[in-house]
Structures are given as structure tokens and as C-alpha cells.
Backbone as numpy.savetxt, mean C-alpha at the origin, in Angstrom:
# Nx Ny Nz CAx CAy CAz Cx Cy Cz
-5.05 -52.00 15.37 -5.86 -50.81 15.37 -5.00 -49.55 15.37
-4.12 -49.47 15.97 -3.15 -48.03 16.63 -2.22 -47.95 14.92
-2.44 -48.81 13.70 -1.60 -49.06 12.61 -2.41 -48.45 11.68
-3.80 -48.92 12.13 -4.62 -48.07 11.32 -4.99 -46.79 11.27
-5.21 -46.46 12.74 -5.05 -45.07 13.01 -3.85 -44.19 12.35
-2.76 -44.71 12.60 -1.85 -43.62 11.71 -1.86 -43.91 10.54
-2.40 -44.65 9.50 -2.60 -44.79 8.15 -4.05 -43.98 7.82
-4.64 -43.13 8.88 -6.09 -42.12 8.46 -4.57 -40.96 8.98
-4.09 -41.05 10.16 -3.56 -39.46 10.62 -2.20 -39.21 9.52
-1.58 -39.71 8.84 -0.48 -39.66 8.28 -0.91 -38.72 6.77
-2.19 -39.74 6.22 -2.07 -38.92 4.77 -3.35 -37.34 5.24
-3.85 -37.44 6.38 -4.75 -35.89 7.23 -3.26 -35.00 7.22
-2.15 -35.62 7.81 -1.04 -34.56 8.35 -0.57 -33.98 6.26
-0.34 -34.77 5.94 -0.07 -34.50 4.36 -0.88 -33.26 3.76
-2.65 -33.75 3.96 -3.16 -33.37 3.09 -3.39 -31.86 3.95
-3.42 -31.42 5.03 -3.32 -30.22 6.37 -2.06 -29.57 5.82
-0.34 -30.33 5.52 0.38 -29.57 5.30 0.19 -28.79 3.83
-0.39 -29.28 2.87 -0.86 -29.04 1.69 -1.55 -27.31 1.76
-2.38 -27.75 2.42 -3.42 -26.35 2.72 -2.67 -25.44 3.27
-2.00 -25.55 4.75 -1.19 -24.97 4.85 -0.35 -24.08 3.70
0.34 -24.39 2.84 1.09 -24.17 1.86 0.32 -23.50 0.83
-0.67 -23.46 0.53 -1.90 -22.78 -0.49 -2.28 -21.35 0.36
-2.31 -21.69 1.97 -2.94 -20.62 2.48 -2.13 -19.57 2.80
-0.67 -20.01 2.78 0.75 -19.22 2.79 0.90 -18.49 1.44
0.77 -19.13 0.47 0.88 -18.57 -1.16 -0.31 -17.13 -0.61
-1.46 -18.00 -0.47 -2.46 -16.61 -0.56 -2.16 -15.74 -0.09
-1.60 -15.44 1.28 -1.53 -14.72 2.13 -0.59 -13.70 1.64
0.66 -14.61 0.80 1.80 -13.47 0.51 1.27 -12.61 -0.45
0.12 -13.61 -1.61 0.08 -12.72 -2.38 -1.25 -11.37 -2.19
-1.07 -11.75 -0.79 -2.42 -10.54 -0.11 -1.71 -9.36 0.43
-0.16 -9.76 1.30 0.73 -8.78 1.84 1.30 -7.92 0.00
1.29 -9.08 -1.15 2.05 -8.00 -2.21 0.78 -6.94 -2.27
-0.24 -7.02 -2.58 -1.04 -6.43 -3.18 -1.52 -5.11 -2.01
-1.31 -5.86 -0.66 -1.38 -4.55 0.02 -0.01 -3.20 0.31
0.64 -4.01 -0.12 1.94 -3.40 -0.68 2.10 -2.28 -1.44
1.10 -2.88 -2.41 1.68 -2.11 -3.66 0.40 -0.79 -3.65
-0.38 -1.08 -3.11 -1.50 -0.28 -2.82 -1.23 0.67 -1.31
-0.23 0.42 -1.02 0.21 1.77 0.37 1.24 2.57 -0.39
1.98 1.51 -1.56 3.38 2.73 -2.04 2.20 3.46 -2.69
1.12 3.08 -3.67 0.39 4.20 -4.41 -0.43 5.18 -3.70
-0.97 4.82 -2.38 -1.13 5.98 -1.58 -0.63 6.77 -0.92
0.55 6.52 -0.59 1.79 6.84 -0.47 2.26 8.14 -2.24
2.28 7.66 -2.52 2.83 8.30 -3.83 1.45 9.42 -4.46
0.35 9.13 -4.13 -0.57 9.98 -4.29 -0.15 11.54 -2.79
-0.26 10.75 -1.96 -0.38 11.83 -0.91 1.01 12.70 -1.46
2.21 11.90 -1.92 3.49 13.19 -1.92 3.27 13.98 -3.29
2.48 13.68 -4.21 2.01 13.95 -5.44 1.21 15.68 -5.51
0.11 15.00 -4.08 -0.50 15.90 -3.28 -0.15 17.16 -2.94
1.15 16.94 -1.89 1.36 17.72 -1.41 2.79 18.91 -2.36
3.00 17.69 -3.83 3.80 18.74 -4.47 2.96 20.00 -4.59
2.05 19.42 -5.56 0.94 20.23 -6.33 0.48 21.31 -5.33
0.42 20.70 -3.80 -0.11 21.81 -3.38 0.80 22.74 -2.86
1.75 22.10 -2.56 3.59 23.46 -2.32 3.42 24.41 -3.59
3.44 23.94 -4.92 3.39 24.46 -6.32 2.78 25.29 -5.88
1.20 25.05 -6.07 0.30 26.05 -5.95 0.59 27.03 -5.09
1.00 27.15 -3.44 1.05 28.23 -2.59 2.34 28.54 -3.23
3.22 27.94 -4.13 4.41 28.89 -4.13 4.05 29.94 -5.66
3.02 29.62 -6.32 2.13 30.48 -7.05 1.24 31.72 -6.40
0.79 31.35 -5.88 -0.11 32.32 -5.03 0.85 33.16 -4.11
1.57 33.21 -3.32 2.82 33.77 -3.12 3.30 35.06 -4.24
3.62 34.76 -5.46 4.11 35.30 -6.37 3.28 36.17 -6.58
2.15 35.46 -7.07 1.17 36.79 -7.43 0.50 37.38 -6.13
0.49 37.40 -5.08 0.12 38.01 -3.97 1.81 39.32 -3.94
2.72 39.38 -4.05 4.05 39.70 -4.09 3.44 41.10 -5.83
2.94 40.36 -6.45 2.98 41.29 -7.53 1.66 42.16 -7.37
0.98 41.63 -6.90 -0.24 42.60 -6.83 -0.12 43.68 -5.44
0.94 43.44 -4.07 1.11 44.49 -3.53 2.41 45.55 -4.28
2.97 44.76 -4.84 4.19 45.74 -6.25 3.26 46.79 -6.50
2.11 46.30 -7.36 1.47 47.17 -8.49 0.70 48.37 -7.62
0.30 47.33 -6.01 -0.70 48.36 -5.33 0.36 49.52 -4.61
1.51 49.03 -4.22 2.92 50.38 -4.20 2.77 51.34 -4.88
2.67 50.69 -6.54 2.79 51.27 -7.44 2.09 52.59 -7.74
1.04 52.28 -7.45 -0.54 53.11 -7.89 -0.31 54.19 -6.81
């Protein structure tokens, strides 16, 4: 009996390490994908904050030229 028992637990431990190994694949390919989706939010936010340095270093300029002109007058 105890011969038979490990001839059901032997090919369970096999077919458990199996899954195991499928559920590892998935997983990594769950860490790539969340990966690659933080560098792009990541890369949006510094994108962000060029555009928006740009912009105030625009507005700057012409705030600079319009008290010039109001000197001026």
C-alpha cells in the first residue's frame, strides 16, 4: 500500500512542479509588462514637466517684454 501511495504522490509532485513553472513564466511576464508601463509613466510625467518648464520659461519672456514695452510707453 505505502508503494502505491508514492506512485499517486510522485507523478502529483511532477505534475505541481510543472504548474509551478507556468505560474513563474506568468508572473515574470506580469513584472515585464508592469515594467515597461512605470518607465512610460515615468517618461510621460518628465515629458510633462519639460513642456511645462518650456512653457513658464515662455511666459517669463514675454511677461519681461511686455513690462520693456510698458517702460517704454
Amino acid at each position: 500500500m505505502a508503494n502505491e501511495l508514492a506512485d499517486m504522490i510522485v507523478p502529483m509532485l511532477r505534475e505541481i512542479r510543472s504548474d509551478i513553472a507556468d505560474i513563474k513564466q506568468q508572473l515574470h511576464k506580469l513584472d515585464t509588462g508592469q515594467k515597461s508601463i512605470r518607465n512610460a509613466l515615468t517618461a510621460d510625467t518628465m515629458m510633462s514637466k519639460f513642456i511645462t518648464g518650456d512653457f513658464e520659461d515662455r511666459i517669463a519672456e514675454l511677461e519681461s517684454q511686455v513690462e520693456a514695452l510698458m517702460k517704454g510707453k
